[in-house]
C-alpha positions in Angstrom: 0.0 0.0 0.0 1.3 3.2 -0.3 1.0 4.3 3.3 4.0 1.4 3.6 5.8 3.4 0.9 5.8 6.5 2.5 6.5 5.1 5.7 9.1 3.3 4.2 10.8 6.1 2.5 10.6 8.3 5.7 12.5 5.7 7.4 15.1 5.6 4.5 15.0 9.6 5.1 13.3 10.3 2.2 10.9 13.1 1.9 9.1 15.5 -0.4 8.1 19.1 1.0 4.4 18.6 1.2 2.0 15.3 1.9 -1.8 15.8 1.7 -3.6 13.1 2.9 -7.2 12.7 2.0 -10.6 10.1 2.1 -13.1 8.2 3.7 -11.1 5.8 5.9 -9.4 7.8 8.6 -7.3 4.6 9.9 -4.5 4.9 7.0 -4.2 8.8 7.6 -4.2 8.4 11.6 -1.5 6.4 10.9 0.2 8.5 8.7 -0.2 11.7 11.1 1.1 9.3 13.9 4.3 8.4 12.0 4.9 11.8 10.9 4.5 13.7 14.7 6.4 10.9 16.5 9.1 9.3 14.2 10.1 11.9 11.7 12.1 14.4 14.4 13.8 12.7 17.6 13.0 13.7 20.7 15.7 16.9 20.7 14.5 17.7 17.2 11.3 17.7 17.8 11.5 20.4 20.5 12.6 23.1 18.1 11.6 22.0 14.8 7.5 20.4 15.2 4.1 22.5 15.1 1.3 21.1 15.0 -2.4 23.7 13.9 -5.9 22.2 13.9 -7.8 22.8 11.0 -10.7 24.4 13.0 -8.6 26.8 14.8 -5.6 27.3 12.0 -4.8 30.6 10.0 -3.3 29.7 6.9 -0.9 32.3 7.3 0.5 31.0 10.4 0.4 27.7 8.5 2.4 29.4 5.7 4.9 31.3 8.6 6.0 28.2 10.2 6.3 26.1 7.0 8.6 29.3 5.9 10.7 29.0 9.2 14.0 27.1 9.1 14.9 24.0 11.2 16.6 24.6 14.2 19.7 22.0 15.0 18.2 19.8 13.1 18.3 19.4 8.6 14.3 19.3 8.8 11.3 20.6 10.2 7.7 19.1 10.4 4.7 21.1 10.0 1.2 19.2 10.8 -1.7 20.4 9.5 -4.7 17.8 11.1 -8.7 18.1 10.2 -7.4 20.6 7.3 -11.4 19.6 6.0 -12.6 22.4 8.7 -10.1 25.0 7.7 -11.5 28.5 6.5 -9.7 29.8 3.3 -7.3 26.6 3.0 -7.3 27.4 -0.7 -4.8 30.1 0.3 -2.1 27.8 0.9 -1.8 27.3 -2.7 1.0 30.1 -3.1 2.9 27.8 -0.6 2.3 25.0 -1.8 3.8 26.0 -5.3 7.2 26.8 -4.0 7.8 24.7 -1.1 10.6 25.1 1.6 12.8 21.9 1.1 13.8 21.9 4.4 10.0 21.6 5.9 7.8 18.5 5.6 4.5 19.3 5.5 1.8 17.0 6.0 -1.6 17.8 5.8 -5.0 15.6 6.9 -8.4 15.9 5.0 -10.5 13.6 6.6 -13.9 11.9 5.2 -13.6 13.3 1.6 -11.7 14.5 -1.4 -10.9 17.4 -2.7 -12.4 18.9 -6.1 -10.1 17.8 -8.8 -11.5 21.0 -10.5 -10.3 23.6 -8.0 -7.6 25.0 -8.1 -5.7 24.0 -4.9 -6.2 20.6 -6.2 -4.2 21.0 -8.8 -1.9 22.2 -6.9 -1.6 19.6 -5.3 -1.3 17.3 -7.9 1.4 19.2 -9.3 3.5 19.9 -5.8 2.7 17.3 -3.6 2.9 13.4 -2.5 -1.4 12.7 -2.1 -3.0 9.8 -0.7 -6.5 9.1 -1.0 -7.6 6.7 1.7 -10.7 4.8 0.2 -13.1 2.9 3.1 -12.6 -0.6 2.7 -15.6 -3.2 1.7 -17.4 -5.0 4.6 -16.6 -7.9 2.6 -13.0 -7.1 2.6 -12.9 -7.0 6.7 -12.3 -10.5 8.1 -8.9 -10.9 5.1 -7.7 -7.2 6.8 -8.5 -7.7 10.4 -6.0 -11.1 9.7 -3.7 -9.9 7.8 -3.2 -7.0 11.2 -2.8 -10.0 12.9 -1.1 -11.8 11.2 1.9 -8.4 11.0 1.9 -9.2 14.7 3.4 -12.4 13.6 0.0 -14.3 15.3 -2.5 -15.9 13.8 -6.3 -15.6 14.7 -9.6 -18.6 14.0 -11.3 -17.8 11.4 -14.7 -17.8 14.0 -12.9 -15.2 15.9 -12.3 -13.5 13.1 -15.7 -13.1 12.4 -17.2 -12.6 16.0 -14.3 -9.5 16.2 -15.8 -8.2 12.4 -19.7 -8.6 13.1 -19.1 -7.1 16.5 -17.3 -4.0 15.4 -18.4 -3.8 12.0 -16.7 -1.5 9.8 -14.2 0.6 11.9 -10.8 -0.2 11.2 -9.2 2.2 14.5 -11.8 -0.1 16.4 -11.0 -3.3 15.1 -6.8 -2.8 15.5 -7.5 -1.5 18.7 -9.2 -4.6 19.8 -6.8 -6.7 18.5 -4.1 -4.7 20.3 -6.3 -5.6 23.7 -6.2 -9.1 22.8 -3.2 -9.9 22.2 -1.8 -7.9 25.5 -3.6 -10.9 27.2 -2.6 -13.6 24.8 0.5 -14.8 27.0 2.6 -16.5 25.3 0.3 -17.8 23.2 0.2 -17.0 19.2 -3.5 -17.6 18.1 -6.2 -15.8 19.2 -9.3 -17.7 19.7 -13.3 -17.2 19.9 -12.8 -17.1 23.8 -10.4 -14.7 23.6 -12.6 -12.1 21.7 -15.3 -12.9 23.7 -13.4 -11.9 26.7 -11.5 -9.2 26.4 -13.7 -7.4 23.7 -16.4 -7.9 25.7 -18.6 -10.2 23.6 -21.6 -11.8 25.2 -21.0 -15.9 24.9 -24.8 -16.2 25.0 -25.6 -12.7 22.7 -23.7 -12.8 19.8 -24.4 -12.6 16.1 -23.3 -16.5 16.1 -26.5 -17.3 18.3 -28.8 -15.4 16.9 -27.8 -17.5 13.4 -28.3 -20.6 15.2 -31.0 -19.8 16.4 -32.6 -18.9 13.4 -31.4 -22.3 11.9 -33.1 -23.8 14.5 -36.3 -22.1 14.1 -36.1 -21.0 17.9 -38.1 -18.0 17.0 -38.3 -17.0 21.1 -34.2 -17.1 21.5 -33.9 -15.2 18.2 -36.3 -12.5 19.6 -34.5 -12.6 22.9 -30.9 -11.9 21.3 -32.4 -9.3 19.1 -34.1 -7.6 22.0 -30.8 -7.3 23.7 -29.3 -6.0 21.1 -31.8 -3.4 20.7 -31.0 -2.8 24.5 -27.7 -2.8 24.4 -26.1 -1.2 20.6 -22.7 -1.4 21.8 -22.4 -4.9 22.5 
């Protein structure tokens, strides 16, 4: 994916003057923003050389002042520019983004949509920056990804737990890894998760699940089907 390029050319100290980071799926550009305001600078570095603005409260001229600053003790500064989507007048970063300071990395997030390829700042964009468009995956994409985050962890995971964890959750991939992260802090030294395990420690009824309410609907138990449902009516977080 291109998120692991990126990463991976950060780490190789590779980096173009501006990132804008764009879509439905926030997961890829949390991830992204994380990266960027904890492994790009060290810990010195970062003193001197990181600011962060909020879209909601950001002037883009103070954006534009600190990208225009040079690094102190340090080859690079890091700009952040997060929830860019609620920024007034963000269009008027465009004379910045045309003529970049190599010496700042800026990285910009624009959660839950895309720009307008026919604006102007778009094509700016195009022209002047790294972009990633992070598209929501498909719910019938979720078990093979919730795995495969597993599976990174070097563990492996039932394919019954898989699904409880997925029809539980549903689609929300910063829920789902954070789950997983829960389970496997009380895996042990085991290296596959089970259904118990998800039951457990994502707190998954063992008696009102989406598993039971199947069965019970394969077993024509109308009165238990009516029961789970009722409870989960009752209870939309479980």
């Amino acid at each position: 994916m291109i998120i692991e390029k990126i990463i991976a050319g950060w780490k190789s100290q590779k980096y173009k003057p501006v990132y804008w980071l764009q879509g439905e799926e926030e997961y890829y550009i949390d991830q992204l923003m994380s990266y960027a305001e904890h492994s790009l600078l060290t810990p010195a570095e970062a003193e001197f050389n990181l600011t962060i603005f909020y879209g909601k409260d950001a002037n883009w001229t103070e954006v534009i002042n600190a990208c225009m600053r040079y690094p102190m003790f340090s080859q690079k500064q890091v700009v952040l520019l997060k929830e860019a989507q609620q920024m007034k007048e963000i269009e008027k970063l465009g004379g910045y983004l045309e003529n970049p300071l190599l010496s700042t990395i800026l990285v910009i997030s624009y959660k839950g949509k895309t720009l307008d390829k026919r604006k102007s700042l778009a094509k700016t964009l195009n022209k002047h920056s790294e972009i990633v468009i992070s598209e929501k995956i498909y719910d019938s994409k979720l078990n093979a990804w919730a795995t495969d985050l597993v599976q990174l962890q070097g563990l492996t995971i039932a394919p019954r737990a898989v699904n409880l964890l997925v029809d539980h959750i549903g689609n929300d991939l910063s829920r789902i890894a954070n789950e997983v992260e829960k389970v496997t802090m009380n895996l042990g030294h085991r290296k596959n998760i089970t259904e118990d395990d998800v039951e457990n420690y994502v707190g998954i009824s063992k008696e009102y699940n989406v598993f039971e309410l199947q069965q019970a609907i394969s077993n024509k138990d109308l009165a238990k089907a009516i029961t789970i449902i009722q409870y989960f009516e009752a209870n939309p977080k479980a």
